[in-house]
PDB file as gemmi writes it, atoms N, CA and C in Angstrom:
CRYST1    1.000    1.000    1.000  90.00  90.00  90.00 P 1                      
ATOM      1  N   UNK A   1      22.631  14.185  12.347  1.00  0.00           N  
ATOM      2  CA  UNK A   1      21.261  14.122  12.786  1.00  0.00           C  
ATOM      3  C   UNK A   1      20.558  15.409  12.368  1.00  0.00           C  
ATOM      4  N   UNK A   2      19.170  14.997  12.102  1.00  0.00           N  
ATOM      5  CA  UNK A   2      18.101  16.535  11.272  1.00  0.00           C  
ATOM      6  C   UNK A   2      17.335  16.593  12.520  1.00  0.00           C  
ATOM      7  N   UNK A   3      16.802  17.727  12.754  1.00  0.00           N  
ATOM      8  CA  UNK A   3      15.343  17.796  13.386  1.00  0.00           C  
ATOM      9  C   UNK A   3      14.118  18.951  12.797  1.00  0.00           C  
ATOM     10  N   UNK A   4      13.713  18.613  12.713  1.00  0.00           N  
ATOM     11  CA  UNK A   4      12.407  19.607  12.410  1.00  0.00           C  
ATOM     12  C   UNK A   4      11.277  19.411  12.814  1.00  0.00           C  
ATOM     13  N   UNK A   5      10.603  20.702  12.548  1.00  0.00           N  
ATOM     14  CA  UNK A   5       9.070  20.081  13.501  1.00  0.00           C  
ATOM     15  C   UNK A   5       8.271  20.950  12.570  1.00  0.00           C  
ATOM     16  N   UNK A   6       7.363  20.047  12.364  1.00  0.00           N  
ATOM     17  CA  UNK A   6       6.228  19.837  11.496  1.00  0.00           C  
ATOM     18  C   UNK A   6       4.906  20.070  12.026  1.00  0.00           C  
ATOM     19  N   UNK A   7       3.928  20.691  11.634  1.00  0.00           N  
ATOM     20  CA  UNK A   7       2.715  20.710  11.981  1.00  0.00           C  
ATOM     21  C   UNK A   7       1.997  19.508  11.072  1.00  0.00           C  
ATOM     22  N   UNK A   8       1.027  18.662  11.988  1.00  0.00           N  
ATOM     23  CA  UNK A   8       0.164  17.458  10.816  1.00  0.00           C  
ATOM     24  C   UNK A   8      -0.891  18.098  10.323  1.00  0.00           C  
ATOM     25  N   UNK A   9      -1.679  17.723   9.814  1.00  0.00           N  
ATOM     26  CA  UNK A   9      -2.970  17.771   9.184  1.00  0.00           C  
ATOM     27  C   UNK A   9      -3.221  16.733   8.721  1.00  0.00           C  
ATOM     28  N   UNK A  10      -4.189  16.268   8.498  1.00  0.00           N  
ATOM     29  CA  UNK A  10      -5.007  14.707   8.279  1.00  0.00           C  
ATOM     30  C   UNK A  10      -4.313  14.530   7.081  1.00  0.00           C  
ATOM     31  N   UNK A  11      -3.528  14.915   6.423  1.00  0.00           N  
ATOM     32  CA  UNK A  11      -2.811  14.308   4.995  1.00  0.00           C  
ATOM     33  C   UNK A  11      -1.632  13.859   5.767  1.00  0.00           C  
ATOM     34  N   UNK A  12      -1.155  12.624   5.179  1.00  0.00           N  
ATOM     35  CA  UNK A  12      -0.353  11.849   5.261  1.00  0.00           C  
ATOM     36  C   UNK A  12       0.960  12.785   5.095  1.00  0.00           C  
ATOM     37  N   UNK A  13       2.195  12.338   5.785  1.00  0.00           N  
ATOM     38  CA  UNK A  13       3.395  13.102   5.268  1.00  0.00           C  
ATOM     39  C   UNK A  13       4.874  11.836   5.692  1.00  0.00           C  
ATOM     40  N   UNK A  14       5.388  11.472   4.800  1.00  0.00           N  
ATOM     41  CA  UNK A  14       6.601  10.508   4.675  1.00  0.00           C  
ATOM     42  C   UNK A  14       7.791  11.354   5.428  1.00  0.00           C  
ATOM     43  N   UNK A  15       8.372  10.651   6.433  1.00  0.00           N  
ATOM     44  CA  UNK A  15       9.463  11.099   7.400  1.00  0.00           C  
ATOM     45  C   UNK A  15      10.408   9.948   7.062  1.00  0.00           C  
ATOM     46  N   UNK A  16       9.835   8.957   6.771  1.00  0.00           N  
ATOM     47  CA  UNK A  16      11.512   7.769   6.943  1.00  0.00           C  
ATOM     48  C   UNK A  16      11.257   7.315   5.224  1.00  0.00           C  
ATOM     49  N   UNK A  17      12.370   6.661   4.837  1.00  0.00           N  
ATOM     50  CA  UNK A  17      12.407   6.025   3.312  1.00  0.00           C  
ATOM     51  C   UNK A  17      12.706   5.183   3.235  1.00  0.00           C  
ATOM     52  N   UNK A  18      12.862   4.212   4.802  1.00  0.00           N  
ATOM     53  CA  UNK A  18      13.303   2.636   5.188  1.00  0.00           C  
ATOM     54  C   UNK A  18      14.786   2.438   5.415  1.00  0.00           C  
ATOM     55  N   UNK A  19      15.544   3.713   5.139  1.00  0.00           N  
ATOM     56  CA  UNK A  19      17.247   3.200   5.635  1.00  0.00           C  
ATOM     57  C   UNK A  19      17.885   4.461   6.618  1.00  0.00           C  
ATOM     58  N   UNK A  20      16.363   4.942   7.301  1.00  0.00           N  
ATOM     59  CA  UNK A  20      16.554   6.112   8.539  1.00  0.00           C  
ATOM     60  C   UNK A  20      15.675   5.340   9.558  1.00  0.00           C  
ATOM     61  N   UNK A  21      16.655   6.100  10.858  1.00  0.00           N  
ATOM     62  CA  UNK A  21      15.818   5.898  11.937  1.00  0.00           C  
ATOM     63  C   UNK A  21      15.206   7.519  12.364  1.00  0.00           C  
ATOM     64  N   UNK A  22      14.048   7.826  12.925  1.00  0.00           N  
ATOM     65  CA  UNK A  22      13.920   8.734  13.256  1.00  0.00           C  
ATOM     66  C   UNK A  22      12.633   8.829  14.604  1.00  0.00           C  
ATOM     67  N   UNK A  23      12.965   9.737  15.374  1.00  0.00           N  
ATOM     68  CA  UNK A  23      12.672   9.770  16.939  1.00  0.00           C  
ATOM     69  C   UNK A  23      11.332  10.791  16.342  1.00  0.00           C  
ATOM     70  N   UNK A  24       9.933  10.231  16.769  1.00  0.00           N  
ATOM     71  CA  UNK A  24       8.780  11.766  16.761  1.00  0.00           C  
ATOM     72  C   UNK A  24       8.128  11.767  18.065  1.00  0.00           C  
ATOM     73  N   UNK A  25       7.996  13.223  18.524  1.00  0.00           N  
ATOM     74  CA  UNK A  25       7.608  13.488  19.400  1.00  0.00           C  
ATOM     75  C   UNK A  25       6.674  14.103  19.558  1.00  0.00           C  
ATOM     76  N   UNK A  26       5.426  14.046  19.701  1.00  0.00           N  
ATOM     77  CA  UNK A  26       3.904  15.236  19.540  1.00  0.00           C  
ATOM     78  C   UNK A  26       4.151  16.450  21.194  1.00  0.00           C  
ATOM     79  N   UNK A  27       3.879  17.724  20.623  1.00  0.00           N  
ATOM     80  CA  UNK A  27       3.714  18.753  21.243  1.00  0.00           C  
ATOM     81  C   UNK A  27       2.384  18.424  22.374  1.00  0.00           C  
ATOM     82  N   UNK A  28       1.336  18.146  21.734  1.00  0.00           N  
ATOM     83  CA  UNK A  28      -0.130  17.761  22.511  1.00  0.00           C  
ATOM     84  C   UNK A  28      -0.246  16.828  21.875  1.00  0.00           C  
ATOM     85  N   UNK A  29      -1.369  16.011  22.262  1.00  0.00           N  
ATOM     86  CA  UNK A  29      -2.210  15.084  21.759  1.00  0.00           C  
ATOM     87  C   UNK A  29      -1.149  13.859  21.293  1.00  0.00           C  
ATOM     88  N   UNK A  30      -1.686  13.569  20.307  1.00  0.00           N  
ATOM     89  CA  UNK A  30      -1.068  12.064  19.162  1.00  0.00           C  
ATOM     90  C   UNK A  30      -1.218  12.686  17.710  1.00  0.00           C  
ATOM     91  N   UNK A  31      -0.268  11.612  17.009  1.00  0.00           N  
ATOM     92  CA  UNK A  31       0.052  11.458  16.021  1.00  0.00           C  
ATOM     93  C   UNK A  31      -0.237   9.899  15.547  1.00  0.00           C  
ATOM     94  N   UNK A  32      -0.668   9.850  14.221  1.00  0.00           N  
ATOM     95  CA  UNK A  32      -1.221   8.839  13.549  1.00  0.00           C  
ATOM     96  C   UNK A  32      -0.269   8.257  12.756  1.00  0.00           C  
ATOM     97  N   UNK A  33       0.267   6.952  12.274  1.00  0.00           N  
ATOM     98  CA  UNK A  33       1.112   6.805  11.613  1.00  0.00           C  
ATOM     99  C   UNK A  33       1.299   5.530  11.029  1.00  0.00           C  
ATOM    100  N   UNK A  34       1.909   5.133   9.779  1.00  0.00           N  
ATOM    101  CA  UNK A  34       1.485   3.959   9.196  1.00  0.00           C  
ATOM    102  C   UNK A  34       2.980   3.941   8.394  1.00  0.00           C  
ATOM    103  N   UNK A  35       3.139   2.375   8.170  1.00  0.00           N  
ATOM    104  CA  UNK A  35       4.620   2.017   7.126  1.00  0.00           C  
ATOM    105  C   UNK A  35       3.564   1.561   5.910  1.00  0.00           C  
ATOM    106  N   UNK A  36       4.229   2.416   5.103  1.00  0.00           N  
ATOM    107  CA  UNK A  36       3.932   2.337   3.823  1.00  0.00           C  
ATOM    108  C   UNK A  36       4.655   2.745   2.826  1.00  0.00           C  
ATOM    109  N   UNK A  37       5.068   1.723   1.851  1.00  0.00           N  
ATOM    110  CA  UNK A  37       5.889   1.934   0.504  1.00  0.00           C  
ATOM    111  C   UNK A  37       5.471   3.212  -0.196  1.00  0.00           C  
ATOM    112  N   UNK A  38       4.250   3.616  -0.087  1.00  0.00           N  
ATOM    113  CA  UNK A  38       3.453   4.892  -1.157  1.00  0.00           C  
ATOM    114  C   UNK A  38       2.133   5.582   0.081  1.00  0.00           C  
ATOM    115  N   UNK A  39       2.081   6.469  -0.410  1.00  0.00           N  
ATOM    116  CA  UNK A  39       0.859   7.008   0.155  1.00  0.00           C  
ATOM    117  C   UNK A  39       0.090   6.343   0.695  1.00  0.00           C  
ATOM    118  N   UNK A  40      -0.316   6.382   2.057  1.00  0.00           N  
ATOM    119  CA  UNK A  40      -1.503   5.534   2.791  1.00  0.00           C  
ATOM    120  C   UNK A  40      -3.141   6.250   2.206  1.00  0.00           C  
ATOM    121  N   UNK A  41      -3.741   5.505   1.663  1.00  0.00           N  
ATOM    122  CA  UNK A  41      -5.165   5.575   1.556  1.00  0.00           C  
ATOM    123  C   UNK A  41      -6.240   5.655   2.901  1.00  0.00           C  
ATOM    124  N   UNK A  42      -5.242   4.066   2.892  1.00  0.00           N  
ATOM    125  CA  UNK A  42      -6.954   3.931   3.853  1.00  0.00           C  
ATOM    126  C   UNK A  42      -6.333   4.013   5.524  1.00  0.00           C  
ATOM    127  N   UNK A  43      -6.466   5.160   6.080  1.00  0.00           N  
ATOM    128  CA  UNK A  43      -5.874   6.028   7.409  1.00  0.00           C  
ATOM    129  C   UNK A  43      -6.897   5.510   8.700  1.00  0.00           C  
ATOM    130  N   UNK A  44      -7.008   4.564   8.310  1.00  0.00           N  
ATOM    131  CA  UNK A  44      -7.661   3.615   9.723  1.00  0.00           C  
ATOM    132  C   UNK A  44      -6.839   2.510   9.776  1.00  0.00           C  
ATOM    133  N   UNK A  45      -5.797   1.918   9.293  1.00  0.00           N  
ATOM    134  CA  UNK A  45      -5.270   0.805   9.422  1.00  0.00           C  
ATOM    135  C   UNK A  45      -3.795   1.890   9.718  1.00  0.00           C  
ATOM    136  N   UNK A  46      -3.783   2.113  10.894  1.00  0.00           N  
ATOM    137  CA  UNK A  46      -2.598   2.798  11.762  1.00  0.00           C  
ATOM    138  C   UNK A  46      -2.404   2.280  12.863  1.00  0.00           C  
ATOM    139  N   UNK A  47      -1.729   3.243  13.841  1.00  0.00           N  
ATOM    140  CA  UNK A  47      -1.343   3.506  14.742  1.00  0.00           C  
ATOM    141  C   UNK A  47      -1.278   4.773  15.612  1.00  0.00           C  
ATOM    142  N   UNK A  48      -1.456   5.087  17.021  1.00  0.00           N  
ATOM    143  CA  UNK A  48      -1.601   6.268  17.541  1.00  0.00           C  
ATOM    144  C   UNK A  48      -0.596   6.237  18.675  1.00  0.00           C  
ATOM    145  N   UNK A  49       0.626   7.335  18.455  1.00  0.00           N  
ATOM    146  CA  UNK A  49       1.395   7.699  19.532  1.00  0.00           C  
ATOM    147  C   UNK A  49       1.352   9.100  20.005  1.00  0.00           C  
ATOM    148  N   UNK A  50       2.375   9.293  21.222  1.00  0.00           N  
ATOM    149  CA  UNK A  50       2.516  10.638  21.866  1.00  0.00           C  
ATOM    150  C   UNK A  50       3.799  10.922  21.453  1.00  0.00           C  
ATOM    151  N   UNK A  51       4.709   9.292  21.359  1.00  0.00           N  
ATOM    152  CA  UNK A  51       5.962   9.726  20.967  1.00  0.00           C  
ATOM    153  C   UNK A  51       6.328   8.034  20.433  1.00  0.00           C  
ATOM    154  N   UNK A  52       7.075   8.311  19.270  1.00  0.00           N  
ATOM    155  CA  UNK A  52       7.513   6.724  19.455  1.00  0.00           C  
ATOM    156  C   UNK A  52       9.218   6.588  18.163  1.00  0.00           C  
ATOM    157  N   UNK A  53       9.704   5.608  18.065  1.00  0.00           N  
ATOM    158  CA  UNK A  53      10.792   5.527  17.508  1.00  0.00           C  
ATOM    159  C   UNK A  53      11.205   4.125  16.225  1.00  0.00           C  
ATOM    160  N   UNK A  54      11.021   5.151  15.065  1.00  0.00           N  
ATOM    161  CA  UNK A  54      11.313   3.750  13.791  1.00  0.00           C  
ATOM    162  C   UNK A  54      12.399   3.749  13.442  1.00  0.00           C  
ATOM    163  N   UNK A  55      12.420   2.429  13.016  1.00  0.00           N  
ATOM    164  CA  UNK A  55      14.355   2.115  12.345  1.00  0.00           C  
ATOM    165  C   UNK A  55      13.912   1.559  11.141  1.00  0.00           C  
ATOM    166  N   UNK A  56      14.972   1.116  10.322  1.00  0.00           N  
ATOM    167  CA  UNK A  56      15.225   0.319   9.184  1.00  0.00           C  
ATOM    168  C   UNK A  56      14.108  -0.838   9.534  1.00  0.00           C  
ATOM    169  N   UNK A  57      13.429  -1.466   8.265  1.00  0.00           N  
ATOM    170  CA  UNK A  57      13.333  -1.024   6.862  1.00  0.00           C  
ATOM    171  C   UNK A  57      12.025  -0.172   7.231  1.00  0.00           C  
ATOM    172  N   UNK A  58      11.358   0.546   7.939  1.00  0.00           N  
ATOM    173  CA  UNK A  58      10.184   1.029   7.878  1.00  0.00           C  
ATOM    174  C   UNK A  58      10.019   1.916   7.050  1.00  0.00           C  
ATOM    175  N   UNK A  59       8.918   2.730   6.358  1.00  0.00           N  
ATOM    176  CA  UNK A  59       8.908   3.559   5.467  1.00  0.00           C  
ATOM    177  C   UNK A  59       7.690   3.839   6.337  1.00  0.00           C  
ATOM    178  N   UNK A  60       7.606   5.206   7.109  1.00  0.00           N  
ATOM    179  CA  UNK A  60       6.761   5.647   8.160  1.00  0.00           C  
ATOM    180  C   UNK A  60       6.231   7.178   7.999  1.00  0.00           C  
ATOM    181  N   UNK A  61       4.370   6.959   7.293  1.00  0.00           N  
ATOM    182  CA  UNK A  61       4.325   8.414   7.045  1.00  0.00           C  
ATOM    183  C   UNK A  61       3.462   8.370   8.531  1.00  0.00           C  
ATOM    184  N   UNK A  62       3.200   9.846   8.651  1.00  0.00           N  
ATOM    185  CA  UNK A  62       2.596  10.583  10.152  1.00  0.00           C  
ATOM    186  C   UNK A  62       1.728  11.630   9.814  1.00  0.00           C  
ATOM    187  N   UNK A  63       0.180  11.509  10.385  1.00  0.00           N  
ATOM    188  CA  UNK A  63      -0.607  12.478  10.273  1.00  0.00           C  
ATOM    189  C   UNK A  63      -1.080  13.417  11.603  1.00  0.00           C  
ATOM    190  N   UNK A  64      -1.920  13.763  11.360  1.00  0.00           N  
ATOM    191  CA  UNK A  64      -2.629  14.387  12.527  1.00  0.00           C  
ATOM    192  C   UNK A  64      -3.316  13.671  13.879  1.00  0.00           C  
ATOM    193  N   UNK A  65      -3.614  13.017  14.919  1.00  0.00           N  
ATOM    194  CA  UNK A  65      -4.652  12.244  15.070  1.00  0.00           C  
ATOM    195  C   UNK A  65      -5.821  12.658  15.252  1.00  0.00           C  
ATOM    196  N   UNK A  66      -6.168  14.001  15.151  1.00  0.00           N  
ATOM    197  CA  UNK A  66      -6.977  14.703  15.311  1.00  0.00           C  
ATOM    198  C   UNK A  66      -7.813  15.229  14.472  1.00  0.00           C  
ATOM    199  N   UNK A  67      -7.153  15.067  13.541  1.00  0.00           N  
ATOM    200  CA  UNK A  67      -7.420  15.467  11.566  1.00  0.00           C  
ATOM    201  C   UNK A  67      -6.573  17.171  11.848  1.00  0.00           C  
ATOM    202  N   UNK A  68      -6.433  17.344  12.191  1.00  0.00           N  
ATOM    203  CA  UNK A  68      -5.926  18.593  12.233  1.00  0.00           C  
ATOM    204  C   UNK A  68      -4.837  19.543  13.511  1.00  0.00           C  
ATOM    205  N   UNK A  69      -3.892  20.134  13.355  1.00  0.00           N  
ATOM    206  CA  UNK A  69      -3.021  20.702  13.873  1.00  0.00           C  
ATOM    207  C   UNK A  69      -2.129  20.307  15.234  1.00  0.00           C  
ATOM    208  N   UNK A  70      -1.754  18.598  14.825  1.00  0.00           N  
ATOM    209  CA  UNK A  70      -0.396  18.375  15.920  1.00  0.00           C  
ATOM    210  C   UNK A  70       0.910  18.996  15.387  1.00  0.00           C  
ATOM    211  N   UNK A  71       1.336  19.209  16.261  1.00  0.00           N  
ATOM    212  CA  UNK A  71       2.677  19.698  15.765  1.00  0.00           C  
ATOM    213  C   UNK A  71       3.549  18.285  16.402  1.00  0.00           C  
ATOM    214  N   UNK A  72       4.853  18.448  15.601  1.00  0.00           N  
ATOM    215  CA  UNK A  72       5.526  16.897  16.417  1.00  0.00           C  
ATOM    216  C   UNK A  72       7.253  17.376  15.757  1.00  0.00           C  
ATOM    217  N   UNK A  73       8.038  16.817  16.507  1.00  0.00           N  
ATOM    218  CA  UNK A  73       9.295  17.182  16.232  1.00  0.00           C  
ATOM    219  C   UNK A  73       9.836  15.893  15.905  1.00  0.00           C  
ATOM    220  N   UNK A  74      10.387  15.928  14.756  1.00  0.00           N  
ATOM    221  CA  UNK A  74      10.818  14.761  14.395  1.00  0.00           C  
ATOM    222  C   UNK A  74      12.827  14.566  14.396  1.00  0.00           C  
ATOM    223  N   UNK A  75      13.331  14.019  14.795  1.00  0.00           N  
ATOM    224  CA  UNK A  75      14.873  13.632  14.652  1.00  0.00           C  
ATOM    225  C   UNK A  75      14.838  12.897  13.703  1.00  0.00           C  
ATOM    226  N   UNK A  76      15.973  13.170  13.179  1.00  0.00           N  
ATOM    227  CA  UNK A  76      15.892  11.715  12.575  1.00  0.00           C  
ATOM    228  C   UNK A  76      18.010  11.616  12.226  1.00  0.00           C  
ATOM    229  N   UNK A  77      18.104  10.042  12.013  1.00  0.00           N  
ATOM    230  CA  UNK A  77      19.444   9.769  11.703  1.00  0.00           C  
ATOM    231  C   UNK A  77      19.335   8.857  10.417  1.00  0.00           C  
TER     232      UNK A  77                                                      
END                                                                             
């Protein structure tokens, strides 16, 4: 198991590659987040957690929900 913790910013950032599970947890606020094969464009067709948990096959990037400075700790297996 990895963990690290990441600060967001409104750019997209890829945590899973569809054959990980991984646990994120936001410091404050939410985190924004979308399954996507490639870079998410259009960052309104998401989702908003405090904390939540993906498995296989997702490919799950995570932004800011704020546009700027969540921090979030991510596990992952």
């Amino acid at each position: 198991m990895t963990t690290e913790r990441i600060t967001l910013t409104a750019d997209p950032v890829q945590i899973t590659d569809g054959t990980q599970t991984a646990y994120v947890l936001a410091d404050d606020g939410v985190f924004r987040f979308a399954d996507s094969d490639s870079k998410p464009t259009d960052l309104t067709l998401s989702g908003a957690k405090a904390e939540a948990t993906f498995s296989e096959p997702f490919v799950i990037w995570i932004w800011a929900g704020s546009g700027f400075g969540t921090t979030v700790t991510v596990l992952k297996r």
